[in-house]
C-alpha positions in Angstrom: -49.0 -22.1 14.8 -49.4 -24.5 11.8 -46.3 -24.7 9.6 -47.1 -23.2 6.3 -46.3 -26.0 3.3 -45.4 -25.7 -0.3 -49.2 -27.5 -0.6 -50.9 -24.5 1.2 -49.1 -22.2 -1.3 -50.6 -24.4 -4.4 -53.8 -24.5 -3.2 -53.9 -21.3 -2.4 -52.7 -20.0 -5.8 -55.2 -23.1 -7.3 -51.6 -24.7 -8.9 -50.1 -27.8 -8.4 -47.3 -28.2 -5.6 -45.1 -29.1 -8.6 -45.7 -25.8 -10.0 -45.0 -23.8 -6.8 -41.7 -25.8 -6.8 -40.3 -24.8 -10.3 -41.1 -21.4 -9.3 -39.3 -21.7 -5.9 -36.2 -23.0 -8.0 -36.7 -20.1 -10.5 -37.9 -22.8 -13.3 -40.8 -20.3 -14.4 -39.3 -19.6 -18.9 -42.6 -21.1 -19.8 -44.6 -20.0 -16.8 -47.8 -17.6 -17.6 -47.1 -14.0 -15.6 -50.1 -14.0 -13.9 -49.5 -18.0 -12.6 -46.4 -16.1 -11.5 -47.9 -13.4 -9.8 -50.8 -15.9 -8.2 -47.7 -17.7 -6.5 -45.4 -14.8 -5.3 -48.6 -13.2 -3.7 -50.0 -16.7 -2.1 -46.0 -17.0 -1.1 -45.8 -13.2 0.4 -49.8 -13.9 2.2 -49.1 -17.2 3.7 -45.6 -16.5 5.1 -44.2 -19.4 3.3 -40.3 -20.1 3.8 -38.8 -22.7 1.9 -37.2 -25.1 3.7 -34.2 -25.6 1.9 -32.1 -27.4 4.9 -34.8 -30.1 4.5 -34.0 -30.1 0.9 -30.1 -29.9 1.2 -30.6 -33.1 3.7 -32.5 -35.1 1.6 -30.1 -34.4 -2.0 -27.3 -34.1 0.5 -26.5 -30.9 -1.0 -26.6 -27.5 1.2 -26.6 -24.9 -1.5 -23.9 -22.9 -0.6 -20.2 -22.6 -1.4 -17.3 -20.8 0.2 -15.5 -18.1 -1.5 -11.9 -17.2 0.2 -10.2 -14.0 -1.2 -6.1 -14.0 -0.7 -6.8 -9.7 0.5 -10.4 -8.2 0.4 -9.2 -5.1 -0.2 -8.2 -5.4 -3.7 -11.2 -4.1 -5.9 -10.2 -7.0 -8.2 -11.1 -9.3 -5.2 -14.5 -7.0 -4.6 -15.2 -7.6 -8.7 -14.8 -11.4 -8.4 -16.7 -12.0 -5.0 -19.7 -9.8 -6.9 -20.0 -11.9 -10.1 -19.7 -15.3 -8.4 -22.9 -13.5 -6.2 -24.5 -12.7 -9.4 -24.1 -16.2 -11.0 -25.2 -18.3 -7.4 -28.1 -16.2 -6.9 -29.9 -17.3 -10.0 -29.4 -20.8 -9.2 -30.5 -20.4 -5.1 -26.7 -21.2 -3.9 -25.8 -19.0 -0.8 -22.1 -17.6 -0.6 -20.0 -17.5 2.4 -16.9 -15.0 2.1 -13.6 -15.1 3.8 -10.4 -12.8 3.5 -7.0 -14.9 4.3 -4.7 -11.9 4.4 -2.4 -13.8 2.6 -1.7 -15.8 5.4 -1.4 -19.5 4.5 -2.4 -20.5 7.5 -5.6 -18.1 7.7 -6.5 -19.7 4.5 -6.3 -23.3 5.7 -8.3 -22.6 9.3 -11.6 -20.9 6.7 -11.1 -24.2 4.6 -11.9 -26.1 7.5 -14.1 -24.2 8.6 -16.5 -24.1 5.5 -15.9 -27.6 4.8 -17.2 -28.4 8.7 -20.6 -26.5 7.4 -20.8 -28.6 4.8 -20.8 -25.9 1.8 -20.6 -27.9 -1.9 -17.4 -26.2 -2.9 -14.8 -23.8 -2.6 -13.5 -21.0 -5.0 -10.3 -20.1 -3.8 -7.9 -17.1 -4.6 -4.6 -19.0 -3.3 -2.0 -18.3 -1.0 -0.1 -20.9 -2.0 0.7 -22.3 0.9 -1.8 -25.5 1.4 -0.9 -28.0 -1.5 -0.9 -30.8 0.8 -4.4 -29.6 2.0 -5.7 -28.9 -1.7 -4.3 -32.7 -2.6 -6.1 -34.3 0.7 -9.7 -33.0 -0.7 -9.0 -33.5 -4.1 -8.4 -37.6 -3.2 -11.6 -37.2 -1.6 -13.3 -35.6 -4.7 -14.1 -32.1 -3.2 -14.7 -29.4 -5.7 -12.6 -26.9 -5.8 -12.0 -23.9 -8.5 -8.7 -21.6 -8.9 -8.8 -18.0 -9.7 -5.8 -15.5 -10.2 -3.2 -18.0 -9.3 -2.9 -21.6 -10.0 -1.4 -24.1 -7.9 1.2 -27.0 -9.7 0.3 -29.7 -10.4 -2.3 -28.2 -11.9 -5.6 -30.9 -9.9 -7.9 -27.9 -9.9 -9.0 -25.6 -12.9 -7.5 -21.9 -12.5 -8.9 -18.8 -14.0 -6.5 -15.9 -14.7 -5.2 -12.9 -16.6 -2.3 -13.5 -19.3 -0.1 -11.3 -16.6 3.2 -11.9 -19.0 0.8 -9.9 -22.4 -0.4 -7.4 -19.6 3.2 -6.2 -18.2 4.6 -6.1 -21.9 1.2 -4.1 -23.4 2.4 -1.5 -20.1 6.0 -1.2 -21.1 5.2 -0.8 -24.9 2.6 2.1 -23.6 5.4 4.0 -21.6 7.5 3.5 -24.1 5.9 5.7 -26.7 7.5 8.7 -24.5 9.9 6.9 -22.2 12.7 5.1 -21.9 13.8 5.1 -17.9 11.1 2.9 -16.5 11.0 0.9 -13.2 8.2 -1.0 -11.9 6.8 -1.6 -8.1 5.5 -5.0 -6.8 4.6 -6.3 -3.8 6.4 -9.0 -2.2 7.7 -12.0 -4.1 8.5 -13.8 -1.2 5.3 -15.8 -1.0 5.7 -16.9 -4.7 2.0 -15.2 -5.8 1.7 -16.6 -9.6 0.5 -12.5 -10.4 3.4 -11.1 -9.5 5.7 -13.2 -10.5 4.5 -13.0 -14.3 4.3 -9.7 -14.1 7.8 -9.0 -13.7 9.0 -11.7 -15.8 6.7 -9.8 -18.6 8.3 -6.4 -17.8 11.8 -8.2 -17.4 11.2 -9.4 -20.5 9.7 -6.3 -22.3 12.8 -4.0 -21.2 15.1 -6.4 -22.5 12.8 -7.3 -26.3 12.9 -3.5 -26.5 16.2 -2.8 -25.6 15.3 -0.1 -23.0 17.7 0.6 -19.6 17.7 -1.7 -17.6 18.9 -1.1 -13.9 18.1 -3.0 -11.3 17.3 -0.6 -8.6 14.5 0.3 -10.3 12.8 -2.8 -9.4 11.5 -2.8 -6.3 10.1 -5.8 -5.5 9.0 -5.9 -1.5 6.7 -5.6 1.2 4.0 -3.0 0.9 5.3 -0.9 4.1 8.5 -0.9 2.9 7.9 0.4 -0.5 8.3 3.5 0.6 11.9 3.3 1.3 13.0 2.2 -1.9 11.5 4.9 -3.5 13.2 7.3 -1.1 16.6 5.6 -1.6 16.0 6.3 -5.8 14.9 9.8 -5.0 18.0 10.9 -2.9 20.0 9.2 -5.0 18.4 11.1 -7.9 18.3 7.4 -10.1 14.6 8.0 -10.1 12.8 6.9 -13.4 10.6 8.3 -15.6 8.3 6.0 -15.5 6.6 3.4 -13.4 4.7 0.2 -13.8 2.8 -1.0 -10.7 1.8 -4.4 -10.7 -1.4 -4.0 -8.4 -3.3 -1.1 -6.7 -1.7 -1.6 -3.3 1.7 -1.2 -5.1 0.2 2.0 -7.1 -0.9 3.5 -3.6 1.9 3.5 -2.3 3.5 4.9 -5.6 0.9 7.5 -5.6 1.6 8.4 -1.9 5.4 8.5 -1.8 4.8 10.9 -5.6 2.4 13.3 -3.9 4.6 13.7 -0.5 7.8 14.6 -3.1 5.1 16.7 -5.4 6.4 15.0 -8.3 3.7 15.9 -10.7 2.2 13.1 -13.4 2.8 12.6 -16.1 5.2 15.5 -16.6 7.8 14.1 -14.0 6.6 10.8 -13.6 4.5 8.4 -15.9 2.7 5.8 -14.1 0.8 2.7 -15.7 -0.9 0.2 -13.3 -2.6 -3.3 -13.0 -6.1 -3.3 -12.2 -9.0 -0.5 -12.2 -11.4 0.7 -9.8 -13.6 4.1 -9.4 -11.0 6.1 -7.5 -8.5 5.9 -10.1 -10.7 7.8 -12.9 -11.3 10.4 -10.3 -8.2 11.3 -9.2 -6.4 14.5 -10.0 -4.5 12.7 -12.8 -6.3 10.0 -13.8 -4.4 6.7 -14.1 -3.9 4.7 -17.2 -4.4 1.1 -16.7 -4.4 -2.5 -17.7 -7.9 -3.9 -16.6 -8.6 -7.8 -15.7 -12.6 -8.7 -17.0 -13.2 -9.5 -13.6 -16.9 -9.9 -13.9 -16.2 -12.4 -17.0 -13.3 -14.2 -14.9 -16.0 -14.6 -11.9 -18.7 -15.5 -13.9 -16.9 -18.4 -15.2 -15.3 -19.6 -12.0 -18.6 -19.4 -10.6 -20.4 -21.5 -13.4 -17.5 -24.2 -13.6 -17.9 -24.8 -9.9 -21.8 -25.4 -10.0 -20.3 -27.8 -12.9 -18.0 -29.9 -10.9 -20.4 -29.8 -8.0 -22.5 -32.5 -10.1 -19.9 -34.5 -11.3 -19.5 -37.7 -9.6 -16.1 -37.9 -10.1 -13.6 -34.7 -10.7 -10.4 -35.1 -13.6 -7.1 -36.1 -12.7 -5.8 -32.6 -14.1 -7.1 -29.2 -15.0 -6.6 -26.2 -17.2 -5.5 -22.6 -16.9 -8.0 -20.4 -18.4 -6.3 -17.2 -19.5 -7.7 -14.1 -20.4 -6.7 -11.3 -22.2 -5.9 -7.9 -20.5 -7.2 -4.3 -21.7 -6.0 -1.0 -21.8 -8.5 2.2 -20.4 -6.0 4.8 -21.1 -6.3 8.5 -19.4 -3.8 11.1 -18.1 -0.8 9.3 -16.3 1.0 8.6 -19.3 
């Protein structure tokens, strides 16, 4: 069978080959409709497939980046992995997606991994536990791009929420109606930039505000053993009145531990999270929260990586973007 050529398409569609190629690279703004239409027909009749490995050969380029999320199951992560979709797509780069678990060493094996298929760059939501790995492939001029937590120094630009403003704007919201509040994290131990700012912004807001401060109501530890802290202030009766959970796996397992106790919201227990996503406007108290613009943080990570990707040679140091929380206020408080 005779291999179908970006020529056959322009002749078929009377064009030049030049003009079949700006419209393969989605180069059409001052392209007539109906030259457009010619093309995508003559494309769809002939069977033509671009051959972009041939292209990615000869520029050296292959088109594609990795993406490697610290937990897919944060919607935040789903958000982000969309808009950096949205941006590649216009420009014909291909996205490969990994989940680390937040498992340093996960996280290395998928950097090798991309980097052996050769993709153009890496956006990266950090364990924090390959410096010496990031500092190898900066030396040899690899593009990389931060998002959610930056890594010191600072050799790669970092996107991020202003997670110090978004803890304090949650304690100032609770306390228009309380003054016992405690807050739930995940685990510290791993040193995640999120977490940590977070409770040095509601460390800081309990103490600007002078509101109770007791440290048993920070609880601060693995997700499975959330529980039991909860269960400890609850038997204890040193419960709260109010939580701030730092991330939606900290405000499930509030939620669950709250509905096994049938400790109703907000009359019993005011809750305030980090992070949005659909099932939190539809549950049977809708939750207040502090929302990240993940499709604008994407966006940008996605667009400053296609940036570095054609710079011959990347900056000694970067930049922390930061970006400025907002509240979508509804029943729990």
């Amino acid at each position: 069978m005779k291999k179908i050529t970006m020529q056959d398409v322009a002749e078929k569609a009377g064009v030049s080959k030049s003009t079949v190629s700006q419209f393969i690279n989605k180069r059409y703004e001052y392209m007539a409709e109906e030259t457009k239409n010619r093309i995508e027909k003559s494309i769809e009749e002939l069977g033509y497939v671009p051959n972009y490995i041939a292209k990615s050969l000869k520029q050296r380029k292959t088109y594609t980046i990795g993406v490697i999320v610290a937990n897919i199951i944060h919607s935040f992560s789903n958000e982000i992995i969309r808009s950096i979709e949205d941006v590649c797509e216009e420009v014909n780069v291909q996205v490969f997606v990994c989940n680390a678990d937040d498992q340093p060493e996960k996280e290395r094996r998928y950097m090798e991994m991309l980097i052996a298929k050769q993709v153009d760059g890496l956006i990266i939501l950090p364990t924090g536990g390959n410096m010496s790995y990031y500092e190898t492939l900066k030396k040899s001029n690899f593009p990389i791009v931060f998002i959610d937590r930056k890594i010191e120094p600072l050799i790669y630009p970092a996107f991020m929420l202003d997670n110090e403003k978004a803890a304090i704007m949650a304690i100032r919201l609770l306390m228009e109606k309380h003054t016992k509040i405690g807050v739930v994290s995940t685990s510290l131990e791993k040193l995640v930039t999120p977490r940590i700012e977070r409770l040095n912004g509601f460390e800081k807001a309990i103490h600007e505000l002078n509101l109770p401060y007791n440290e048993e109501w920070i609880i601060a530890t693995d997700k499975n053993n959330i529980k039991n802290k909860l269960e400890h202030l609850y038997v204890t009766r040193n419960l709260p009145n109010a939580f701030f959970a730092t991330n939606d796996v900290s405000l499930i397992e509030l939620l669950k531990f709250l509905k096994e106790k049938n400790i109703s919201i907000p009359n019993e227990m005011a809750i305030i999270s980090i992070d949005d996503s659909d099932y939190l406007e539809i549950a049977s108290t809708p939750i207040t929260t502090i929302k990240q613009p993940t499709f604008e943080i994407g966006k940008d990570a996605a667009k400053k990586l296609l940036d570095l990707m054609e710079q011959e040679k990347l900056n000694d140091t970067y930049q922390v973007k930061r970006y400025m929380p907002t509240v979508i206020k509804r029943e729990s408080i």
